[in-house]
C-alpha positions in Angstrom: 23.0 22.4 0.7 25.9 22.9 2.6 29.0 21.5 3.1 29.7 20.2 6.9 33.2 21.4 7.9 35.0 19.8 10.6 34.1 16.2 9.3 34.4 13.2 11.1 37.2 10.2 10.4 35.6 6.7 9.4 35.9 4.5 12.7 37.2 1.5 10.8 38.7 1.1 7.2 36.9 2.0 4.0 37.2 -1.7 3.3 34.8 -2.6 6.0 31.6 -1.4 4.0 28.9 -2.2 6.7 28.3 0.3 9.6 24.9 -1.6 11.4 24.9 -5.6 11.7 22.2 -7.1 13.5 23.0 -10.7 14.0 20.2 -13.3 15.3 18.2 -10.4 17.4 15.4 -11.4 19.0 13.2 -9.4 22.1 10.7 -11.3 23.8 8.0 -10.1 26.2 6.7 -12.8 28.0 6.2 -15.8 25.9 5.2 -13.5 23.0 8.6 -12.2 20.4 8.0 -8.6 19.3 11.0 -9.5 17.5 12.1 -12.9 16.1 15.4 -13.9 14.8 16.4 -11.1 12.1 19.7 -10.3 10.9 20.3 -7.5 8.9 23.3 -5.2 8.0 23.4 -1.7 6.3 26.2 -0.5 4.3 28.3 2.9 4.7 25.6 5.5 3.8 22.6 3.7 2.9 19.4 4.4 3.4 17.8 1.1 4.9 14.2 1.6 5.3 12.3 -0.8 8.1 9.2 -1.4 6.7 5.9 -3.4 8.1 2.3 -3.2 9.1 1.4 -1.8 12.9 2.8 -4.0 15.3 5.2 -6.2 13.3 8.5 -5.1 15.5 10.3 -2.5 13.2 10.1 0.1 15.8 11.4 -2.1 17.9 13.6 -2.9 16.2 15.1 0.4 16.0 14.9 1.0 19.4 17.3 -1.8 20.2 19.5 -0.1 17.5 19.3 2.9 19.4 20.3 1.6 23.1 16.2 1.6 24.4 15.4 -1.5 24.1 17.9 -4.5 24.9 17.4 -7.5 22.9 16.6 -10.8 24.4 19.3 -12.7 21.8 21.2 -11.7 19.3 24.0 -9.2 19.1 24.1 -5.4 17.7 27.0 -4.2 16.0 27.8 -0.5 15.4 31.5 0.1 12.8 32.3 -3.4 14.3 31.7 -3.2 17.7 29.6 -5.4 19.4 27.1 -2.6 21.2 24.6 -5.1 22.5 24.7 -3.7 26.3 25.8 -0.4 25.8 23.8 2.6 26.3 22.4 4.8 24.0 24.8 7.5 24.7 27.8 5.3 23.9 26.7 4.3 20.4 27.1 6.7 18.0 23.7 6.9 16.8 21.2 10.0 16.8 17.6 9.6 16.7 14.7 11.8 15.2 12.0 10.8 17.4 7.9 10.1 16.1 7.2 13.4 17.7 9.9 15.3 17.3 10.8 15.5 21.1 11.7 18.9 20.9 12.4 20.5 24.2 9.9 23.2 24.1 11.6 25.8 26.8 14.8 26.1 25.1 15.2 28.1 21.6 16.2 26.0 18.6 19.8 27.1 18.6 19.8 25.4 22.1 17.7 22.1 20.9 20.3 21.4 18.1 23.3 22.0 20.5 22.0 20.0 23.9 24.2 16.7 22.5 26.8 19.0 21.7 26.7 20.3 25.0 26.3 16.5 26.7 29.8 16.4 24.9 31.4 18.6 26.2 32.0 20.9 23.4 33.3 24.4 23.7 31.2 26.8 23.3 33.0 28.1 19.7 32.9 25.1 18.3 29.6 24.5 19.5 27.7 27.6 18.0 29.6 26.8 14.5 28.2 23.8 14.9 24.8 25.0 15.1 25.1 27.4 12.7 26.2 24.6 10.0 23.2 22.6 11.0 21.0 25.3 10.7 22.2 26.4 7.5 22.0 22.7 6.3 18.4 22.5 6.5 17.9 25.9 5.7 16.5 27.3 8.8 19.1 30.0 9.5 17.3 32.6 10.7 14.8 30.8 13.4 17.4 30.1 16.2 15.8 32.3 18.5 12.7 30.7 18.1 10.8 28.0 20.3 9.7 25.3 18.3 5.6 26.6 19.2 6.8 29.4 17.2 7.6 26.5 14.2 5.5 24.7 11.8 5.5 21.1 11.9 7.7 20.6 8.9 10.2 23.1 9.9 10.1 21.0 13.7 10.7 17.6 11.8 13.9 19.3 10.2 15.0 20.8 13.7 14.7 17.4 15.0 16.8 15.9 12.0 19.5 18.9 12.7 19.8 18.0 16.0 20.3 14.6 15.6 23.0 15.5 13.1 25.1 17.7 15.0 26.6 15.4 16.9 28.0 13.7 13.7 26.6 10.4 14.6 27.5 7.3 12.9 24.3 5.9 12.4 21.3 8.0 11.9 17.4 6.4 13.2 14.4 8.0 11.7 10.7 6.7 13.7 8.0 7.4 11.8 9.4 10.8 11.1 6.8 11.9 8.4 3.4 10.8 10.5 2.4 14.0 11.7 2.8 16.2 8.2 0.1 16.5 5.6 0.6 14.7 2.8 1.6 17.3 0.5 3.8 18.5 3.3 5.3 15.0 3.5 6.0 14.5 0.0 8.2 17.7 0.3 10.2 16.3 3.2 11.0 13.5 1.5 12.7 15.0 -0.4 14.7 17.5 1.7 15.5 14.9 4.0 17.1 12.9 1.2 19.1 15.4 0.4 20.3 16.2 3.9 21.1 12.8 4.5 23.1 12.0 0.9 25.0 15.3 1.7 26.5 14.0 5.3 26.8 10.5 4.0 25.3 9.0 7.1 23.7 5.7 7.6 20.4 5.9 8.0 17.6 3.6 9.3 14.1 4.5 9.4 10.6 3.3 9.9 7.6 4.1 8.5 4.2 1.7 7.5 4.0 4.0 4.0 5.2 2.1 1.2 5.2 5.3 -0.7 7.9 7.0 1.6 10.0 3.1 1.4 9.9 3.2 -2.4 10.9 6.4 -3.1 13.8 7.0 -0.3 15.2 3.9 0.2 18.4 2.0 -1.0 17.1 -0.8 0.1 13.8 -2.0 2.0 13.7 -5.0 4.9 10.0 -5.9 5.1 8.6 -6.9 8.5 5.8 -9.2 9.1 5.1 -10.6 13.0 8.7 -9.9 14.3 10.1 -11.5 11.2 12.3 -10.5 8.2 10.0 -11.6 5.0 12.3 -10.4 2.7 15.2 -7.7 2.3 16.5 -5.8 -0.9 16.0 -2.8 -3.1 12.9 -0.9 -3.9 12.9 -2.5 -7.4 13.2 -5.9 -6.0 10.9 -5.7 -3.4 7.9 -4.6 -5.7 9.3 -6.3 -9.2 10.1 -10.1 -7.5 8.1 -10.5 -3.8 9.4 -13.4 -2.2 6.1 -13.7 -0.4 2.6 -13.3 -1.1 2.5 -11.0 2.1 4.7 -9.0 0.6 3.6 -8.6 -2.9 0.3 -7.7 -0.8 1.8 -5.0 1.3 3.5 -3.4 -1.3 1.3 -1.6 -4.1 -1.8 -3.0 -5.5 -2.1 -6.4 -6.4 -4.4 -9.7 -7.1 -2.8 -13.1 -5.2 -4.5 -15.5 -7.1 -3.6 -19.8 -5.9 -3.6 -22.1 -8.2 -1.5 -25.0 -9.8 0.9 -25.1 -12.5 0.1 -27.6 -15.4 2.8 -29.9 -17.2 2.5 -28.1 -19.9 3.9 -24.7 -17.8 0.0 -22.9 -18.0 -1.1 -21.8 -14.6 -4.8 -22.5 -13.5 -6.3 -20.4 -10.0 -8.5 -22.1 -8.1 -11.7 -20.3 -9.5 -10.6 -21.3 -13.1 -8.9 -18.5 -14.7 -6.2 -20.7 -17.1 -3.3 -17.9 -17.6 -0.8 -19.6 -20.5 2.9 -19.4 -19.6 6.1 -21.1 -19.0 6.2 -22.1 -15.2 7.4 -25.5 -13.5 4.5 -27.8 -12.4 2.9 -27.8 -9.0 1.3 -25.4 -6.7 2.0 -21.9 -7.1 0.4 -18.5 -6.3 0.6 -15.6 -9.2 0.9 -12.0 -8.5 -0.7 -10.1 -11.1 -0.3 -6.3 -10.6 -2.0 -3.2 -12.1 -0.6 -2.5 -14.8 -0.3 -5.6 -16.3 -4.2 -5.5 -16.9 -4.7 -2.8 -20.5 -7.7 -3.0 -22.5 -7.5 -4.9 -25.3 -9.0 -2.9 -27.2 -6.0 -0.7 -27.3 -3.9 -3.2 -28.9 -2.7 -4.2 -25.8 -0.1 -7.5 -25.9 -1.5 -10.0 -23.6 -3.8 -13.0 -23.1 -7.4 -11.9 -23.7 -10.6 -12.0 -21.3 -13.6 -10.0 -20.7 -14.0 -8.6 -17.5 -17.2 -7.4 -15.4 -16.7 -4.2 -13.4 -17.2 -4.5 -9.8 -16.1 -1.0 -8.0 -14.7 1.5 -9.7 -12.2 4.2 -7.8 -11.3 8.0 -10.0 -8.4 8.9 -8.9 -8.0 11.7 -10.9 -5.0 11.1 -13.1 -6.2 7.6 -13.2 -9.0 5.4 -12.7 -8.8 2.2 -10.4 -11.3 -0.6 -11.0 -12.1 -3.7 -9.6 -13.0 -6.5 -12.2 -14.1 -9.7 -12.1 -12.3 -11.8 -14.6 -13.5 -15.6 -14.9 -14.7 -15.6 -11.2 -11.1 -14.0 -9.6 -11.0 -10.5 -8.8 -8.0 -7.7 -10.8 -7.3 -4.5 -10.5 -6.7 -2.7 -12.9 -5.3 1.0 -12.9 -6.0 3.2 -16.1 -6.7 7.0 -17.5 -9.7 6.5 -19.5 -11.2 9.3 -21.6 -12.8 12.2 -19.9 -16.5 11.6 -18.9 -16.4 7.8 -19.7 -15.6 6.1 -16.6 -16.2 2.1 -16.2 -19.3 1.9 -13.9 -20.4 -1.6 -12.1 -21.5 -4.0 -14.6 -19.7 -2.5 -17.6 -18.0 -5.2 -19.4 -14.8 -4.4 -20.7 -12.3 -6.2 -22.9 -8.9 -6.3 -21.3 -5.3 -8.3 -21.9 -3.0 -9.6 -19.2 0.0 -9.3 -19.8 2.6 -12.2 -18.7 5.5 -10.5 -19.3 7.0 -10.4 -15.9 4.4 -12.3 -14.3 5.5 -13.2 -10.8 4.5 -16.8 -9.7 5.7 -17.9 -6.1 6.1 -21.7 -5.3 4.2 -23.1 -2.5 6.6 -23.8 0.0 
């Protein structure tokens, strides 16, 4: 990739490591809040990742970050300035949109320079500008182009190159991998990343694919009804879920209730006794994939049978559904070639409490 010339001077000191703050937002419509009380703050160059089911307020969430929406309460702060009630123009910010929103009568040379343009630019500086976007998502030689000539991963990285050229502070990704294949999305992942650790930009985005929050993030804010449900890295997130909705929403898992006995052994509600060291009362256990292994593989763990009720080839693995003492697992696994679990196979299986999550009732 290359390196942008030209670049731009910090706003405020090094010292002051957060660029976006979010403090008490909230954005009502009616009686009904789209968003509810969050605060949130990413630091100098992160990749914070807004993450949440259809209709739990991330996008709009953005969008008051971007100057489209204005909050109900709450205050937005860009490098330290309160930009509640600015406009979008004003805040430093550049947005790649769901769709792209590429202007489809001018050239792509002339989509990447329009906010250049909006600033007054000259013209020189301008077209080295474009020429160092183009170059930095490796799309040199299309400037000529409309973007019906372009594919709809080479749009996606117009978009982004537009957005960039205007050396924006913070940068606001929507959804920005929803109309690629998957193959094609994996791949711009990736490229994105890289564009966006080479400039060294803050970036926000939003996307319902846990996938795309795991592997790009720095950290992840999960969204739930308008409300923050928990915020920290990838690892975190999936390793230690505060919640059971989010230990739900991220990866497979079984949410079994239960209660915690005096002597620390956790019993669910259908009877499955798992022995461990927990403090007494109600609790709810997250038991992912892979800490179910057949036992038969020497497998550490606390042994049960298990009766296979849906079984799922993935190819390099195989997912099945068991019924273990009346709960229901998941268990992920490569079994040998032609010997798949079918329903009613009884397998022997461990699970393994090392790492088991518990989470209190509250």
């Amino acid at each position: 990739m290359l390196a942008l010339s030209e670049g731009k001077e910090d706003a405020v000191s090094e010292s002051n490591d957060f660029v976006v703050e979010l403090r008490s937002v909230s954005k009502l419509y009616g009686d009904a809040a789209a968003v509810a009380d969050i605060s949130l703050k990413a630091r100098r160059g992160e990749l914070l990742c807004l993450l949440g089911p259809s209709g739990c307020g991330k996008t709009t969430t953005l969008r008051m970050v971007a100057g489209f929406v204005e909050p109900s309460s709450g205050s937005i702060h860009i490098n330290n300035i309160d930009m509640t009630h600015q406009p979008p123009y004003r805040r430093d910010t550049g947005m790649v949109f769901q769709s792209y929103a590429l202007f489809p009568h001018m050239t792509v040379a002339e989509n990447v320079a329009f906010g250049l343009e909006n600033l007054r630019w000259p013209r020189e500086k301008r077209d080295k500008r474009v020429e160092e976007m183009l170059e930095l998502v490796e799309l040199p030689h299309f400037a000529q182009r409309l973007p019906s000539q372009l594919s709809g991963g080479q749009q996606q990285r117009i978009a982004l190159a537009r957005a960039l050229a205007i050396k924006p502070a913070v940068l606001l990704l929507d959804e920005p991998f929803s109309n690629l294949d998957a193959q094609l999305r994996v791949r711009m992942r990736e490229e994105l990343q890289e564009v966006v650790r080479s400039v060294n930009v803050t970036t926000l985005f939003v996307t319902h694919d846990q996938e795309e929050a795991l592997t790009m993030s720095d950290r992840i804010v999960v969204m739930n009804a308008g409300k923050v449900e928990q915020i920290g890295t990838p690892g975190e997130i999936y390793e230690t879920p505060a919640t059971p909705f989010v230990a739900k929403f991220i990866g497979w898992c079984s949410l079994l209730k239960g209660t915690v006995d005096d002597a620390g052994a956790f019993t669910s509600t259908a009877g499955l006794r798992i022995i461990g060291k927990w403090s007494a009362g109600p609790a709810t256990v997250v038991i992912r994939p892979e800490q179910l292994k057949l036992s038969a593989d020497g497998a550490p763990g606390q042994r049960q049978q298990a009766r296979v009720l849906h079984s799922h080839y993935l190819g390099g693995a195989t997912r099945v559904v068991l019924d273990v003492n009346g709960e229901q697992l998941i268990m992920q696994e490569r079994f040998p070639f032609g010997r798949h679990p079918q329903h009613g196979d009884v397998l022997d299986i461990a699970i393994s409490t090392d790492n088991l999550r518990l989470i209190g009732d509250a």
